[in-house]
C-alpha atoms as one frame of an Amber mdcrd trajectory, in Angstrom:
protein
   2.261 -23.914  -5.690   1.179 -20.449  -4.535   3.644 -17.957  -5.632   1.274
 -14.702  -5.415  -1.536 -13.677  -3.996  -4.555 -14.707  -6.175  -6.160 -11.193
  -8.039  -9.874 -12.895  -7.278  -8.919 -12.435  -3.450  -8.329  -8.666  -4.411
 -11.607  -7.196  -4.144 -10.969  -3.620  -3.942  -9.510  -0.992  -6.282  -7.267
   1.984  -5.028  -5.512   4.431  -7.354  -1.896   5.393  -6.295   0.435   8.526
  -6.690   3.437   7.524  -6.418   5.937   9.777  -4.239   8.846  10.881  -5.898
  10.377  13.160  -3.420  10.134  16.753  -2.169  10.803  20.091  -4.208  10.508
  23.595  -3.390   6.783  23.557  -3.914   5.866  20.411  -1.695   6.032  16.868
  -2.424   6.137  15.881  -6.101   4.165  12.404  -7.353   4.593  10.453 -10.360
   2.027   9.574 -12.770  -1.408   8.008 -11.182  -1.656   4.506 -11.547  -5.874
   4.190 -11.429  -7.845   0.857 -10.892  -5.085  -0.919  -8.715  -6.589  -4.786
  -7.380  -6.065  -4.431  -3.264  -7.908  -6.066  -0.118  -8.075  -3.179   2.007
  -8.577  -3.229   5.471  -9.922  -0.359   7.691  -9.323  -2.148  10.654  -7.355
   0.088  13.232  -4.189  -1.505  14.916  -0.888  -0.244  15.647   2.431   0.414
  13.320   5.842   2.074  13.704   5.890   4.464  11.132   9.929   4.990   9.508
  10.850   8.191  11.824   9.575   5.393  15.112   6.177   6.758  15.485   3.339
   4.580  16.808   0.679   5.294  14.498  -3.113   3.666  13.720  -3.557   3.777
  10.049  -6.504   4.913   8.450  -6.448   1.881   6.303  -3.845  -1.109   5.483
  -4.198  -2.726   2.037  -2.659  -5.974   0.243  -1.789  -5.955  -3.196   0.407
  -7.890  -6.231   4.147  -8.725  -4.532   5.387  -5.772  -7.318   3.369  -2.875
  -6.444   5.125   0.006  -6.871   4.232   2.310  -4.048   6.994   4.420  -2.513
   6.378   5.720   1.020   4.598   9.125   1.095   2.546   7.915  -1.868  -0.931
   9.507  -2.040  -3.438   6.437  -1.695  -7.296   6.979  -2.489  -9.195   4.247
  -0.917 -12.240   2.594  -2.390 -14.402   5.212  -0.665 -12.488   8.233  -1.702
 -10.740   9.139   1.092  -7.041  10.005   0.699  -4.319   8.742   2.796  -0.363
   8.592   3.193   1.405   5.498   2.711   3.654   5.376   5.653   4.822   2.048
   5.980   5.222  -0.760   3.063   6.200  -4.170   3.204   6.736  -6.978   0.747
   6.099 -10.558   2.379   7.708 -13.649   0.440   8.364 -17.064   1.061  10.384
 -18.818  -1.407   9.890 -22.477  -1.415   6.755 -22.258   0.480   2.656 -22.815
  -0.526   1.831 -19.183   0.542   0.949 -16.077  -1.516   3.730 -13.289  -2.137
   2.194 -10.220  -1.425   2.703  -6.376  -0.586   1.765  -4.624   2.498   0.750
  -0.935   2.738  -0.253   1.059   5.864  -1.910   4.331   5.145  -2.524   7.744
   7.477
């Protein structure tokens, strides 16, 4: 049984700064986590963003069910360009033959 998505199926690497929150000098990131295993796709369609925006992403990306990417994480994509993670969402289904995975949408 499929209980994650398969790491040969994740193609791409992205690095990730992890958003920690906001401080008097701007928003503050944790450490970078480099050479993360993603799909990305730069295909545009629609999302609600968290504050009900209707937004195109630049870029949406699969990864490993545990990713750890906060939203307003700082994403660089495999071509270098930098984006926002502004929505993220972790698919399971217990019990069934399909790959756990997480979901990140990036402006």
């Amino acid at each position: 049984m499929v209980t994650r998505v398969p790491a040969v199926l994740l193609r791409h690497r992205i690095r990730i700064e992890p958003y920690l929150g906001d401080s008097a000098y701007g928003p503050r990131y944790g450490p970078t986590v480099e050479d993360v295993p993603a799909q990305v796709d730069t295909s545009p369609r629609m999302v609600r963003a968290p504050d009900g925006r209707e937004v195109t992403p630049a870029a949406t990306f699969i990864a490993a069910p545990d990713l750890d990417c906060p939203l307003g994480s700082r994403i660089t994509l495999p071509g270098g360009r930098t984006a926002t993670a502004i929505t993220v969402a972790r698919h399971t289904a217990p019990g069934l033959p399909v790959p756990a995975c997480t979901e990140v949408s990036c402006e």
